[in-house]
C-alpha positions in Angstrom: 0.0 0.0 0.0 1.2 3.3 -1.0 0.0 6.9 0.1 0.5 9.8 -0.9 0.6 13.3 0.4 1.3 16.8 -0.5 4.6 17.6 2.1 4.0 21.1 0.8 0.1 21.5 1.4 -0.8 24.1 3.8 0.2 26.5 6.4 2.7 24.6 8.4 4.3 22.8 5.9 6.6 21.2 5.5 7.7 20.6 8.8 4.0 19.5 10.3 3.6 17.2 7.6 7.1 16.0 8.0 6.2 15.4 12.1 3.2 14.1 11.2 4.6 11.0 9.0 7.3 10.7 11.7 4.2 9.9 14.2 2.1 7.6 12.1 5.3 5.7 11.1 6.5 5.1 15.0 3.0 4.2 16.6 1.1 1.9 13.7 2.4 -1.8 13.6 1.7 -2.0 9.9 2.4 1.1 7.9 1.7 2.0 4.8 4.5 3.4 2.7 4.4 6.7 2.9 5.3 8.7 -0.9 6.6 12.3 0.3 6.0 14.9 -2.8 7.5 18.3 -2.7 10.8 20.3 -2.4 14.0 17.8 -1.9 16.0 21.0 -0.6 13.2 21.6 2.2 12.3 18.0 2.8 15.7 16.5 3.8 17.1 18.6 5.9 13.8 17.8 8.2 14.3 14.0 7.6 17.7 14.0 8.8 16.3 16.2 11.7 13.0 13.8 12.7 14.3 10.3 11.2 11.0 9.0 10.2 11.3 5.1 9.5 14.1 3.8 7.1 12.8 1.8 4.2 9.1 3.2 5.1 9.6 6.3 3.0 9.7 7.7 -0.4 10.6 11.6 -1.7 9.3 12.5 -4.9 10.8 15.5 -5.7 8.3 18.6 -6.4 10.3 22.4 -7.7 6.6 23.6 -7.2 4.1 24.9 -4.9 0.0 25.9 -5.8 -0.3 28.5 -3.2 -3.6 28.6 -1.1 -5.1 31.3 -3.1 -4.1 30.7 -6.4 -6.8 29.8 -9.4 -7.0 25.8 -9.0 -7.7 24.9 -12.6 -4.9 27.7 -13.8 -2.4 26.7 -11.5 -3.1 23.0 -11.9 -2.7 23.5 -15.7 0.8 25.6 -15.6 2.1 24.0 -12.4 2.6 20.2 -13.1 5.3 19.8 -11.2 3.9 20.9 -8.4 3.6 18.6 -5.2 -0.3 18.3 -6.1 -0.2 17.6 -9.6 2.2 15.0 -9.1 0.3 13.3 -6.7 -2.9 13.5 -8.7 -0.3 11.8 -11.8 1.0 8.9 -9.1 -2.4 8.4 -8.4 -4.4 8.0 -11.7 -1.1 5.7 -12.6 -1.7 3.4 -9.9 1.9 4.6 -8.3 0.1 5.8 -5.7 -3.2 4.1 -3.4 -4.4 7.2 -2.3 -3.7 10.9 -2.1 -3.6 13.5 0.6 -3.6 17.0 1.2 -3.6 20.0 3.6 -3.2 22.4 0.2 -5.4 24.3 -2.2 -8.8 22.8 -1.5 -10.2 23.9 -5.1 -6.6 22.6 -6.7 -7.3 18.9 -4.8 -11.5 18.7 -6.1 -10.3 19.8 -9.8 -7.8 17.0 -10.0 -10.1 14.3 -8.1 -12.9 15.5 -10.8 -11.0 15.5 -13.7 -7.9 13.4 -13.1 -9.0 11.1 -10.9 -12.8 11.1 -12.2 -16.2 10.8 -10.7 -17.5 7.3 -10.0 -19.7 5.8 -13.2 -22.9 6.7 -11.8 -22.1 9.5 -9.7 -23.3 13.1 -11.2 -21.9 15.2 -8.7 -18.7 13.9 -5.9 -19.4 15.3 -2.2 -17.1 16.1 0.9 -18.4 16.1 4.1 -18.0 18.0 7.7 -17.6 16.0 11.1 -20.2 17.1 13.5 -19.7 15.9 17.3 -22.9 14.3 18.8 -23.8 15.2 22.5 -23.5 11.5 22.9 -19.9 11.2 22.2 -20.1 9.9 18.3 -19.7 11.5 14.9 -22.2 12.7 12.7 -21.4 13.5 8.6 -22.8 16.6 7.4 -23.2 16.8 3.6 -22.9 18.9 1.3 -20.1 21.2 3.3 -19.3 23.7 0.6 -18.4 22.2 -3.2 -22.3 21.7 -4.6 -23.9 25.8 -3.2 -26.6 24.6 -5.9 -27.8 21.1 -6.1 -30.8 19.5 -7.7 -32.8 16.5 -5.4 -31.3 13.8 -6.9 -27.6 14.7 -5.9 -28.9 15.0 -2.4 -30.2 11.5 -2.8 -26.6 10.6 -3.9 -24.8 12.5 -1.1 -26.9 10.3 1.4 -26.1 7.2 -0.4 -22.3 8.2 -0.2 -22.8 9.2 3.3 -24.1 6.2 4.7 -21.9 4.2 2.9 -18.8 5.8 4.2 -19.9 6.1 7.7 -21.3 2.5 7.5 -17.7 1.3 6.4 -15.3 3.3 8.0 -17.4 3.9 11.2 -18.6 0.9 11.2 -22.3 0.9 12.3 -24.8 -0.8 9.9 -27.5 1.0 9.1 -26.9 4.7 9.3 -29.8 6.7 10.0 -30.0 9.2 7.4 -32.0 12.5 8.2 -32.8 15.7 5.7 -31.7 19.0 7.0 -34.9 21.4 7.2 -37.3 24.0 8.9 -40.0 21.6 10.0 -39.7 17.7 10.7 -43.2 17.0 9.2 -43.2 16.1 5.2 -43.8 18.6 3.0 -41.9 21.4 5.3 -39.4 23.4 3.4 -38.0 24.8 0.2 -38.5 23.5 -3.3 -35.5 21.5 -3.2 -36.2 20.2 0.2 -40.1 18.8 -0.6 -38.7 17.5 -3.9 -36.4 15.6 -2.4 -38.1 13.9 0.8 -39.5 11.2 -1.4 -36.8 10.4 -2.9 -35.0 9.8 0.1 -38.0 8.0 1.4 -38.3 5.9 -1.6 -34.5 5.1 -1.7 -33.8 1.1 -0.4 -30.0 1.5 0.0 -30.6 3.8 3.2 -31.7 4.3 6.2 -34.3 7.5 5.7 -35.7 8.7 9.0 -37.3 12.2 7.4 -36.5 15.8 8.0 -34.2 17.2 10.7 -33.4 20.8 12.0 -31.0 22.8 13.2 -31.1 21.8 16.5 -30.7 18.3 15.7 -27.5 18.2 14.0 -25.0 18.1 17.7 -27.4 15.2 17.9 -27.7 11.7 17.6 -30.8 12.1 16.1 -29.2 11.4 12.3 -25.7 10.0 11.4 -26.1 11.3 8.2 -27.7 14.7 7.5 -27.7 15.6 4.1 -28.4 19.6 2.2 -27.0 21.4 -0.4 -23.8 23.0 0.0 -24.5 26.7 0.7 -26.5 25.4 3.9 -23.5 22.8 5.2 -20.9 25.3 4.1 -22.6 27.3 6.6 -23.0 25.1 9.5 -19.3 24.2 8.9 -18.6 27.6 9.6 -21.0 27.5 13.1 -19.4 24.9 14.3 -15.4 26.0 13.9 -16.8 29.5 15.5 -18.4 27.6 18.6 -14.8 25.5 18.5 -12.9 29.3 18.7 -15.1 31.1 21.1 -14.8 28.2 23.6 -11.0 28.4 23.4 -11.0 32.0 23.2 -12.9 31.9 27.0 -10.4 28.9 27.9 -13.5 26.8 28.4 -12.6 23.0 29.1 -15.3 20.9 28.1 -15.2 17.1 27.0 -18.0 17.9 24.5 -16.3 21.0 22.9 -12.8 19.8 22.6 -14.1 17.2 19.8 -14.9 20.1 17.8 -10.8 19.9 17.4 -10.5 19.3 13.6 -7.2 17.5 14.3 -8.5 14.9 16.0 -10.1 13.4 12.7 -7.7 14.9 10.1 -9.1 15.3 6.8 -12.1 14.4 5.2 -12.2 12.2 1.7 -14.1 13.3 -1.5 -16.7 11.0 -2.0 -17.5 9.9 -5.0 -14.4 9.6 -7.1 -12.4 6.5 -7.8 -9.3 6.9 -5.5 -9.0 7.9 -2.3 -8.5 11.2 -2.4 -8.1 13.5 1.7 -8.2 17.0 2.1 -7.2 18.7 4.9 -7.8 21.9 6.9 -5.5 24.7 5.6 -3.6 25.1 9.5 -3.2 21.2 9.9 -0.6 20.3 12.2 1.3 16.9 12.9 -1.7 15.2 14.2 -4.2 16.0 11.5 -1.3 14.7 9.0 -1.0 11.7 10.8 -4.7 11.2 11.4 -5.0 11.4 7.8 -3.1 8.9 6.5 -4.7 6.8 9.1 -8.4 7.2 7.3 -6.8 6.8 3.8 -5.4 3.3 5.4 -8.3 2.7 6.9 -10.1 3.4 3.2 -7.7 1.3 1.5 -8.2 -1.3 3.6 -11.8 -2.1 3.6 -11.9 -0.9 -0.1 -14.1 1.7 0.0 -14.4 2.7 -3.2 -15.5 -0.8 -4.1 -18.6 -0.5 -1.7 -19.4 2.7 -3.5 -18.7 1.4 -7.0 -21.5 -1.6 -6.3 -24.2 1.1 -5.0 -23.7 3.1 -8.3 -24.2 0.7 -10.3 -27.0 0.7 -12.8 -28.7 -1.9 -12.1 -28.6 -1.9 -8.2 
């Protein structure tokens, strides 16, 4: 097994990254073998510093860099020897299991559409948020910012790819799956909302328990909430603000210190035929670590297989 990841992706990099592989290498009895794309003259000083596992290591060299805020298709385009293009290259090549990233989030979904490629089946690929339940589990909140506009039938696809992820890779068998509106009852909502309840209602590959609100979602009402992308975009944004002001007023709280993005890593674009991670733009050695852990874990089970059957046309 082979991952890759983008040494040169985000804020902290490369040195967090760098710590990050040096943790996951040291602490899990199996590792994967870790491909480490971006700048030799940056990179090696740091692995003579940290040491991360002989033999358990490769550097693929990378002269260049998509900045955070740079045009992802442009950059993409006249940047292809940049950390992320090479990675999207070792990946549709089959070099490379899975790809990872703390970089330019619109860089990483333009090579997963168009490199990597949407799912037969799939109209629209998805990426989720992590929302902490009251209870102690996880929630998956979809759309969370890459579809602002969607029709009913890619929310009917989100909550297929939902449930299948948090069925695999949480492991509990029959996800509830609940529709974020204004009203519980049926017919409650906007357009899109009432035109898609009956799909989801209709739908035999999930587990549809009806509308949900607001106040539901820090819940364990739903494991699975799904809305268009403007709305989860939005709640994203709620919850990291509820994650700063706590910190801000040095509250300690069991509850609110899951809202720590680091403690899951990334999150994978569903819907695509690789494992593909992206991470939060200030990722530090944990979130690095904890996402190579999820691609394993992805790998592993083979994800993308479970997804692949659910697509097809005649299940």
């Amino acid at each position: 097994m082979k991952i890759a990841l983008d040494m040169m992706g985000g804020d902290f990099a490369p040195l967090e990254a760098i710590k990050g592989v040096c943790d996951y290498l040291s602490s899990t009895p199996d590792p994967a073998h870790i491909l480490m794309i971006g700048d030799e003259t940056q990179l090696q000083p740091l692995i003579q510093q940290y040491q991360p596992a002989p033999g358990r290591f490769t550097v693929i060299h990378a002269p260049q860099v998509i900045g955070m805020h740079e045009h992802p298709t442009k950059a993409l385009k006249e940047k292809q020897q940049s950390s992320i293009a090479i990675g999207f290259h070792l990946l549709a090549t089959g070099k490379a299991d899975a790809l990872i990233s703390a970089g330019n989030t619109g860089a990483m979904l333009v090579g997963a559409l168009y490199s990597i490629k949407p799912i037969e089946g799939v109209t629209r690929p998805t990426i989720g948020a992590y929302m902490p339940h009251e209870n102690g589990e996880l929630g998956l909140l979809l759309d969370a910012g890459i579809n602002a506009d969607c029709k009913p039938e890619n929310l009917e696809q989100f909550a297929i790819l939902g449930s299948l992820f948090v069925q695999k890779v949480w492991n509990r068998p029959n996800p509830k799956v609940g529709l974020l509106n204004i009203g519980e009852e049926e017919g409650k909502g906007n357009l899109l909302a009432q035109a898609t309840y009956p799909l989801l209602k209709e739908n035999k590959l999930i587990n549809f328990i009806g509308n949900v609100e607001g106040r539901d979602v820090f819940l364990d009402k739903a494991d699975v909430i799904v809305c268009e992308g403007f709305t989860g975009n939005v709640m994203l944004k709620m919850a990291e603000s509820i994650h700063d002001i706590v910190k801000r007023r040095n509250i300690h709280d069991d509850y609110f210190d899951r809202f720590e993005f680091e403690k899951y890593g990334g999150v994978p674009v569903l819907g695509v035929n690789k494992p593909v991670i992206i991470g939060h733009g200030i990722s530090t050695a944990p979130a690095f670590k904890n996402m190579i852990l999820l691609s394993q874990k992805i790998i592993d089970i083979d994800l993308i297989a479970s997804i692949k059957s659910s697509f097809k046309k005649d299940a």
